[in-house]
C-alpha positions as CSV (number, residue, x, y, z in Angstrom):
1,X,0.0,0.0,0.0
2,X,1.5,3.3,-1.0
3,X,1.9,6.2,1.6
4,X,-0.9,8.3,-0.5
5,X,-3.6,5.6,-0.2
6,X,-2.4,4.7,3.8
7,X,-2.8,8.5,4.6
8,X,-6.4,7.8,3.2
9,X,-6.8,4.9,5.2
10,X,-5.8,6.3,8.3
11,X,-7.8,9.5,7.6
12,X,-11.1,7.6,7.1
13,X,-10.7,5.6,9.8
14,X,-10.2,8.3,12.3
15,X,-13.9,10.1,10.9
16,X,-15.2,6.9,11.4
17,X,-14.0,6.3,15.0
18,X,-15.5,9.9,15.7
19,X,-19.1,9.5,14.3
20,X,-21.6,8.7,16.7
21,X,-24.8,6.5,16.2
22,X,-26.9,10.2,15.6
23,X,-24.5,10.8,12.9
24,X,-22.8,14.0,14.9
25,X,-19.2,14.1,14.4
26,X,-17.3,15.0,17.4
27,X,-14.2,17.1,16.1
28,X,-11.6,18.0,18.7
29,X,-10.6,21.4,19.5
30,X,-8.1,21.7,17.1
31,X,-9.4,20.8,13.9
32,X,-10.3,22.9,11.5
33,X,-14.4,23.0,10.2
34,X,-15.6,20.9,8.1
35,X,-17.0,23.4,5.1
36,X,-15.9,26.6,4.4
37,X,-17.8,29.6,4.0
38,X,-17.3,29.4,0.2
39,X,-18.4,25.5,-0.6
40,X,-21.0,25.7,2.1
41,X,-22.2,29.0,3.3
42,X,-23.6,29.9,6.8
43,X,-26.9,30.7,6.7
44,X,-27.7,31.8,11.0
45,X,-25.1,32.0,13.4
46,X,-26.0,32.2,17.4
47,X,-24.2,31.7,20.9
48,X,-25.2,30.6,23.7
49,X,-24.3,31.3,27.4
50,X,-25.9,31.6,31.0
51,X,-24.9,32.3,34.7
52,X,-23.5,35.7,35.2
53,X,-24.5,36.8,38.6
54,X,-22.1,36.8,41.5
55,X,-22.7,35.7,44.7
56,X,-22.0,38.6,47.5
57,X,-20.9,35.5,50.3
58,X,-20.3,31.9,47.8
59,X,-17.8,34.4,45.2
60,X,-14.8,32.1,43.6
61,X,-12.1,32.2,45.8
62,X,-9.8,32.9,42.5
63,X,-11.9,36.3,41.8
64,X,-11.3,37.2,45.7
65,X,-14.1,39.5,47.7
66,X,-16.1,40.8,44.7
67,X,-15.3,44.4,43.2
68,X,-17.4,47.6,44.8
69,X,-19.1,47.5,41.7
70,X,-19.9,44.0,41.6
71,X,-20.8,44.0,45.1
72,X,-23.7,46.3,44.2
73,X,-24.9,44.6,41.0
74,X,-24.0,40.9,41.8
75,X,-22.7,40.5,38.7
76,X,-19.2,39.2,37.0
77,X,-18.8,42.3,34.8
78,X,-15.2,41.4,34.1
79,X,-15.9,37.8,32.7
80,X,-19.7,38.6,31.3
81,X,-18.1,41.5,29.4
82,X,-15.5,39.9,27.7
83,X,-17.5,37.2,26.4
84,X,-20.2,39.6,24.9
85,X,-17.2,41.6,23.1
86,X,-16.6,38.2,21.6
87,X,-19.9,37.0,20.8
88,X,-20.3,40.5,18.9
89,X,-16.3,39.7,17.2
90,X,-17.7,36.7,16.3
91,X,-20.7,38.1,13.6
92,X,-23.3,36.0,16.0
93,X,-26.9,37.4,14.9
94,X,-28.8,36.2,18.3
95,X,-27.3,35.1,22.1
96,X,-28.9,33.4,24.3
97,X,-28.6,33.8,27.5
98,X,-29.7,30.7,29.7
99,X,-30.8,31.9,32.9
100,X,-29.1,33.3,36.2
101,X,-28.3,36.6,35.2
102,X,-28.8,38.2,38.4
103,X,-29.1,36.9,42.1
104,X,-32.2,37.3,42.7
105,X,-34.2,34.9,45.1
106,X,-35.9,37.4,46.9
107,X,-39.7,38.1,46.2
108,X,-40.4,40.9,44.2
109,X,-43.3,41.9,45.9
110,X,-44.7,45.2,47.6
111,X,-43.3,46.7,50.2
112,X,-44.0,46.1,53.9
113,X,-44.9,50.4,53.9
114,X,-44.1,53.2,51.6
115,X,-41.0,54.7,53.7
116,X,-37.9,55.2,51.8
117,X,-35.8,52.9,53.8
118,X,-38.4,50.2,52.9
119,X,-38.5,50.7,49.2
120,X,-34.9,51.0,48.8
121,X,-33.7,47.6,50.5
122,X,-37.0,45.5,49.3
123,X,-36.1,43.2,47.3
124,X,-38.3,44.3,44.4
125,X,-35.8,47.1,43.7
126,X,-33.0,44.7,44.5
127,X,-34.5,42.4,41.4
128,X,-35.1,45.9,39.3
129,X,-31.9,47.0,39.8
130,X,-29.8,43.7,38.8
131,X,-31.9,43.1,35.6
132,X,-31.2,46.8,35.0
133,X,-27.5,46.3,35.5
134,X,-27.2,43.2,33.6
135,X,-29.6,44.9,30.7
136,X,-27.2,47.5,30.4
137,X,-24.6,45.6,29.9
138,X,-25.8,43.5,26.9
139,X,-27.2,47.1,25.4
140,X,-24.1,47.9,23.4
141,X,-24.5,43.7,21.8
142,X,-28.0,44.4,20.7
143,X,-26.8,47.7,19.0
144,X,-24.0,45.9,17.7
145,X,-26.2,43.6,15.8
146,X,-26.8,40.6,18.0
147,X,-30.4,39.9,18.9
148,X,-30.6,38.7,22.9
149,X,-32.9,36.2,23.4
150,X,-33.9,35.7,27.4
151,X,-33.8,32.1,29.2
152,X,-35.4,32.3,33.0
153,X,-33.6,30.7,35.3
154,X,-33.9,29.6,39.5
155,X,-32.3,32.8,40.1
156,X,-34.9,34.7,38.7
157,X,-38.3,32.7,39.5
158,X,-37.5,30.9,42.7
159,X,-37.6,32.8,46.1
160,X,-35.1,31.7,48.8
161,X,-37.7,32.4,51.8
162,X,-40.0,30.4,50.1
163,X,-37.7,27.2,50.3
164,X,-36.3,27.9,46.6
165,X,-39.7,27.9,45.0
166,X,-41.0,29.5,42.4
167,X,-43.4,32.6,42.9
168,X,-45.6,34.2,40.6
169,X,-44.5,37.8,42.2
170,X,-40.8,36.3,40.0
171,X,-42.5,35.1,37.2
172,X,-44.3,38.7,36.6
173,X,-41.0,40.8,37.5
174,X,-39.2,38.7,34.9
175,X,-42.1,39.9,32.2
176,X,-41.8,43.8,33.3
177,X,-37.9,43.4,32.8
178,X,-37.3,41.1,29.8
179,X,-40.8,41.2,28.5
180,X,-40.1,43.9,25.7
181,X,-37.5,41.2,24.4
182,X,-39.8,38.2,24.1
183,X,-40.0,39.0,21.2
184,X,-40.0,42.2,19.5
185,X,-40.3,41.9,15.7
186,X,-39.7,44.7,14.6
187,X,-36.3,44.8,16.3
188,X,-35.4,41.3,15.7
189,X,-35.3,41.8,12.0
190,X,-33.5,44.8,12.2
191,X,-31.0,43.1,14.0
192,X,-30.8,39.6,12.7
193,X,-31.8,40.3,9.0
194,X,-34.1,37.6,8.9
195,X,-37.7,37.9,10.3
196,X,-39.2,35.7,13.4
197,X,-42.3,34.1,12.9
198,X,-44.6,31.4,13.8
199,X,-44.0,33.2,17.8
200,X,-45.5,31.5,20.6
201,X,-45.5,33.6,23.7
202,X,-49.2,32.5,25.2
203,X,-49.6,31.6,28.5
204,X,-49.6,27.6,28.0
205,X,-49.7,26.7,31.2
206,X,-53.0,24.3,31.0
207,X,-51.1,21.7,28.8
208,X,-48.9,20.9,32.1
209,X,-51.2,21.5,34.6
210,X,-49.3,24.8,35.6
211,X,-51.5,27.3,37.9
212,X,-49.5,30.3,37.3
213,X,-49.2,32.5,33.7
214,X,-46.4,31.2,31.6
215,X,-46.5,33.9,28.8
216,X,-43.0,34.7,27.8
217,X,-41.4,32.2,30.5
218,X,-42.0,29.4,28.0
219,X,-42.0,30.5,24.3
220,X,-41.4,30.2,21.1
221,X,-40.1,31.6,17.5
222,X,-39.1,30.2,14.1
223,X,-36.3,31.9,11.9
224,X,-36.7,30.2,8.2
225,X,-36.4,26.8,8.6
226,X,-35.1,26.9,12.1
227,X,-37.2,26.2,15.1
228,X,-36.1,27.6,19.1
229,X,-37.8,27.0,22.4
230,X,-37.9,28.1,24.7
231,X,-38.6,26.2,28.3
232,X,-39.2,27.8,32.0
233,X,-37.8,24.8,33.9
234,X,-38.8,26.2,37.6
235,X,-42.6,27.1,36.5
236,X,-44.3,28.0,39.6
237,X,-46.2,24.8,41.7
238,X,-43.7,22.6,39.3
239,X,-40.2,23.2,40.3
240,X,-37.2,21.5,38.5
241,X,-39.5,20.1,36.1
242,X,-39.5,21.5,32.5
243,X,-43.1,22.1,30.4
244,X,-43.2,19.0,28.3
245,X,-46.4,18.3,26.8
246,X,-45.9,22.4,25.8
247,X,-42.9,21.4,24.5
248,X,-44.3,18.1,22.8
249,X,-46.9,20.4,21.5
250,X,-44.7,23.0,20.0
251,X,-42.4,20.9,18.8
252,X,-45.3,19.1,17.0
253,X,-46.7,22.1,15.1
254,X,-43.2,23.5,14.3
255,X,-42.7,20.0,12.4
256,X,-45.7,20.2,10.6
257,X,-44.4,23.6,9.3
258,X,-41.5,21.5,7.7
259,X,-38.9,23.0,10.2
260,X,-35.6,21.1,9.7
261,X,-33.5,22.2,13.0
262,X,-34.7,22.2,16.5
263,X,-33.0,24.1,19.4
264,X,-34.3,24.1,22.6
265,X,-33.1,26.0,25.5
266,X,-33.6,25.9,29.3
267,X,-32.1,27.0,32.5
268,X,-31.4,23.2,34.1
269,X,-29.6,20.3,32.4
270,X,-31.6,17.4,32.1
271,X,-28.8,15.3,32.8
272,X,-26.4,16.3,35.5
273,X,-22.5,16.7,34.7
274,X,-20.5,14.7,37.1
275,X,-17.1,16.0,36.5
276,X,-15.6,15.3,39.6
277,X,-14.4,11.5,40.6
278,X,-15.1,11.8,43.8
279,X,-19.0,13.0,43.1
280,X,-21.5,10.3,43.2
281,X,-23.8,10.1,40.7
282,X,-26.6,10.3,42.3
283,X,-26.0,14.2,43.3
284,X,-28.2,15.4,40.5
285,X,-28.3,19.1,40.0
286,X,-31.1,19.7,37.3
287,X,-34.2,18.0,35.8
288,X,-32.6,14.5,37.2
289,X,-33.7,15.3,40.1
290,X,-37.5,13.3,38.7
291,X,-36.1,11.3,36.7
292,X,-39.6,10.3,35.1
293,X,-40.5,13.7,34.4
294,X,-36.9,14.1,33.0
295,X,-37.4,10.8,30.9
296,X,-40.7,12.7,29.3
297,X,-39.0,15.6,28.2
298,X,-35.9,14.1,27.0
299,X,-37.9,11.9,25.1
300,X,-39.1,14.9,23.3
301,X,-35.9,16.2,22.7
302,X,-34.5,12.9,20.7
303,X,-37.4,12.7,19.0
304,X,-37.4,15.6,16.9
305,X,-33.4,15.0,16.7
306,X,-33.4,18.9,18.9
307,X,-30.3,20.1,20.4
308,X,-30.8,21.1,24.1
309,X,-28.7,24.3,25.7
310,X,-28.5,24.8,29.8
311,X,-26.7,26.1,32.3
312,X,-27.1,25.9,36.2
313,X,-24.3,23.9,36.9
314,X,-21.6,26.4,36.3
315,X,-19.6,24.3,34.3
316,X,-19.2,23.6,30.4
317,X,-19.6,20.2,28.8
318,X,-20.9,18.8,25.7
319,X,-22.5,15.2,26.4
320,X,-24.9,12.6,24.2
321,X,-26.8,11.2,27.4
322,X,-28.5,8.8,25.6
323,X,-26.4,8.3,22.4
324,X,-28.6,10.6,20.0
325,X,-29.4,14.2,21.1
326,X,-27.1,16.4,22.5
327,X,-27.1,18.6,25.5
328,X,-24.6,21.7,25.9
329,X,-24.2,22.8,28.9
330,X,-23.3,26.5,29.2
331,X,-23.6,28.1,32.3
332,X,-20.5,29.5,32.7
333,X,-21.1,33.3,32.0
334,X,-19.1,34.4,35.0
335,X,-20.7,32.7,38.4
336,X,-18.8,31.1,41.4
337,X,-17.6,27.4,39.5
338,X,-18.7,24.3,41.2
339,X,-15.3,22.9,40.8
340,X,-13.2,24.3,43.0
341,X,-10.0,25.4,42.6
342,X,-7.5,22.8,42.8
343,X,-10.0,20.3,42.7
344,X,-9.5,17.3,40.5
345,X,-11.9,17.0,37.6
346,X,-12.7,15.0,34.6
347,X,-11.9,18.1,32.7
348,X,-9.2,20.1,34.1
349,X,-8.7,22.2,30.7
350,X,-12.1,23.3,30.8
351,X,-14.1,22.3,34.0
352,X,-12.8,25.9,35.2
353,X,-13.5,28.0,31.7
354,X,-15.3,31.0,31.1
355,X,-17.3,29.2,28.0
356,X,-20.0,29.7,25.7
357,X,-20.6,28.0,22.6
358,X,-21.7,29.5,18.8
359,X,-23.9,27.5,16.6
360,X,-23.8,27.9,13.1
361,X,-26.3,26.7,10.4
362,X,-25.7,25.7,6.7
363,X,-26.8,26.1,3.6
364,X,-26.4,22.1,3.5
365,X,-28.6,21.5,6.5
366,X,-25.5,20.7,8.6
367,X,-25.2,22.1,11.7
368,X,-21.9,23.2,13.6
369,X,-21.6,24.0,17.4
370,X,-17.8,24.8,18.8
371,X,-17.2,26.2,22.2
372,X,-15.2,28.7,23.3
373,X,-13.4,30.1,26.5
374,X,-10.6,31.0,28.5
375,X,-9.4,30.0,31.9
376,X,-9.9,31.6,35.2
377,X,-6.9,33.6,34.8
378,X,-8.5,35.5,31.4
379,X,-5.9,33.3,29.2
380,X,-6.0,33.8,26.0
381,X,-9.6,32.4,24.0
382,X,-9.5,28.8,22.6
383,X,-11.7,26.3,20.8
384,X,-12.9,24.1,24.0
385,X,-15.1,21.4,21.6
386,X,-16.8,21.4,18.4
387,X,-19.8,19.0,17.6
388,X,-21.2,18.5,13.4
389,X,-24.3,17.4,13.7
390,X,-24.6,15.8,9.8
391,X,-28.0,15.1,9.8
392,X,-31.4,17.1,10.2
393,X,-34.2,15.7,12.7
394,X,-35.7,12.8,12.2
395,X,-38.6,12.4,9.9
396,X,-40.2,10.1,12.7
397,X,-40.8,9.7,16.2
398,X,-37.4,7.6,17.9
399,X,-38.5,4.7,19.2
């Protein structure tokens, strides 16, 4: 065998040893993409990210006690504004953001009276104040073309005095602050260049059961032939427990539209990341938790071949839990990590990254997601992962 026709050999083997059973090509960091910009042009680029707030008492011990600033805000302006600059670098035309942008976990209620002492420490203002922070600092993205599309998270539904619940007093502050977002067409086109239709934004709580209004906690948008969802996963009476049969539903009408892509984004993973080997597996951090109601909504997931994006555990990973669909978890915007530092991971290159990942969509129908980050020392940006997903969704249920 000549050395042209072994290269070959070796070359095809190594593809094949990286395709999974969903026909998604796991590429590492280093390599290159797979089609250029010329033979196969992108047609909708987005990132992803969530978890920015800072913890005033639980801050990183490698950040030290939290800037004045950040003290004030709760916020990791440092880390969060660095990764917008390079979300806007890299020509991405919506961001995500998956939940936990500020601290939160108060109620935001009324006041106990009308002094000024009272209204200036409740924590309605306290809420008002961090989305106002936190929406002034992803301003200058939206004005420098890149479309912010809101994921609620714990941090923003759930009230600690309430025993980490969900309230409805959080559900409606999270409407008067990121309701003008969810989704303004006008606006959206303006700034992504393509229009979003086909929006879902109704209060579908019925289909789960859900006693509180859901309007623009769980919702939904096309862009062409490109579906997003997305899911409340702390709905109110329902905590840690993501709107399925909503999802089955939208899902199911976004199909019938002949959507070829399906991205679905939430605050909790559905499967917990267990990067350390001394965790036991049974710690689950997200929608684990029940694993039947889990099971429901994952099933929904593989079978429209969707793409799920979280955060909550402030870590980054890219996992199949099942062999077919993919989760990415994201939630590494610039909260306290879980791992600590020091602390032995699975990971060590990236279990302690600032991350977020870009998905971009081709002409061909393929669909390329790579992560990005930098340590916890604000190294220099590298490619963390990169995932191909070759094939659209399925034309049929999975069984």
């Amino acid at each position: 065998m000549n050395t042209s026709v072994k290269t070959l050999v070796r070359t095809l083997c190594a593809c094949l040893a990286l395709t999974g059973a969903s026909g998604v090509v796991i590429a590492a960091a280093h390599a290159p993409a797979r089609a250029t910009t010329k033979t196969d042009p992108v047609m909708l680029r987005f990132a992803t990210v969530g978890d920015s707030r800072q913890d005033p008492v639980g801050f990183d011990p490698s950040t030290g006690p939290l800037s004045a600033q950040d003290s004030i805000w709760l916020q990791n302006s440092k880390a969060l504004s660095r990764i917008l600059r390079e979300v806007a670098e890299h020509k991405n035309q919506m961001l995500f953001f998956n939940g936990d942008m500020v601290m939160g976990y108060g109620v935001a209620g009324p006041t106990p009276s009308n002094s000024v002492a009272d209204v200036a420490g409740s924590d309605l203002v306290a809420f008002y104040r961090q989305y106002g922070f936190w929406r002034g600092m992803v301003a200058t993205l939206m004005e420098a073309g890149t479309y912010v599309v809101p994921v609620p998270g714990n941090h923003e539904v759930q009230s600690k005095a309430a025993g980490k619940k969900a309230v409805p007093e959080n559900e409606n502050a999270w409407r008067a602050n990121m309701g003008d977002l969810i989704i303004d067409t006008q606006r959206f086109k303006a700034i992504v260049g393509q229009e979003a239709s086909s929006i879902n934004v109704q209060n579908n709580a019925a289909l789960d059961g859900l006693s509180s209004d859901q309007s623009q906690l769980s919702y939904s948008f096309d862009v062409a032939d490109q579906h997003f969802a997305v899911v409340n996963t702390d709905p109110v009476g329902n905590d840690g427990v993501a709107p399925s049969a909503w999802l089955a539903s939208d899902l199911a009408s976004a199909r019938a539209r002949g959507t070829k892509h399906f991205f679905v984004f939430g605050h909790k993973p559905a499967f917990t990341y267990v990067y350390s080997t001394k965790a036991k597996k049974s710690e689950a951090a997200g929608l684990d938790k029940m694993p039947a109601q889990r099971d429901a909504f994952w099933d929904t997931i593989e079978q429209y071949g969707a793409t799920y994006f979280c955060g909550h555990q402030h870590m980054f990973n890219l996992m199949q839990p099942r062999g077919a669909a993919w989760q990415v978890l994201v939630g590494t915007g610039g909260s306290p990590w879980d791992a600590k530092p020091g602390e032995t991971t699975l990971h060590p290159e990236s279990d302690r990254a600032y991350a977020w990942a870009t998905v971009e969509v081709r002409k061909s129908g393929k669909v390329d997601i790579t992560a990005y980050g930098f340590s916890d020392t604000f190294g220099p940006t590298k490619v963390l992962g990169r995932v191909h997903v070759l094939k659209s969704a399925p034309a049929s249920p999975v069984r």
